[in-house]
N, C-alpha and C positions, 0 to 999 in steps of 0.2 A: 591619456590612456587610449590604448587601441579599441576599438570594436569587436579585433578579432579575440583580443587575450577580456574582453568581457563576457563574451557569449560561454566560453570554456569553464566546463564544470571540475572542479578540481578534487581530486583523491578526498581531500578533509572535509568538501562538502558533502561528499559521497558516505562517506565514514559518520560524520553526526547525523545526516538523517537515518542512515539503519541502526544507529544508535538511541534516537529517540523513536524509529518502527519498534524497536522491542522492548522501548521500555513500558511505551503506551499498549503494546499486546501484553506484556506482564500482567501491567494495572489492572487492563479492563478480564482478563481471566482471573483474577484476584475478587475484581468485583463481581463475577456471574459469578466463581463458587462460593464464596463467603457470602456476601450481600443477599445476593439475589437467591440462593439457594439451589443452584444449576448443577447436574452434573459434570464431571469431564468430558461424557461423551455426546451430550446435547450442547455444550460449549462447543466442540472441537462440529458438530452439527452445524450450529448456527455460524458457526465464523466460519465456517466452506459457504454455506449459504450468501451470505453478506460481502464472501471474496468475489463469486460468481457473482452476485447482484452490483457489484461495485466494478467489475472488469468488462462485464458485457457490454455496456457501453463502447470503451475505450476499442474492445475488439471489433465492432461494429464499426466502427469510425477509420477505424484500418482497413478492413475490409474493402469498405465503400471508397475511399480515395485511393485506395493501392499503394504498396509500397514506397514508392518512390515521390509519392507527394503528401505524408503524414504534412502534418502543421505542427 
């Protein structure tokens, strides 16, 4: 095998993980209204919360090496 045709992410990789991002968002909105007893609008609250607490990182680490040298 090549190194180059390994690194390459392909269409079907791309496609089942947004397929298991929405199954696991289903779920766990299933379990904050049912389970936990949450509203939609304190769900849809918390998961902006936890989008921003989980991305800030990432954008910081961009930030700081600049574009053209992500890792």
């Amino acid at each position: 095998m090549d190194l180059e045709t390994d690194s390459k992410t392909d269409f079907g990789s791309i496609a089942v993980a947004i397929c298991v991002a929405a199954y696991t968002a289903i779920m766990l909105a299933y379990l904050a209204q049912y389970d936990l007893g949450l509203t939609a609008t304190e769900t849809r609250h918390l998961s902006m919360a936890a989008a921003l607490f989980l991305a800030l990182p990432i954008a910081l680490d961009l930030l700081r090496t600049g574009q053209g040298n992500a890792r």
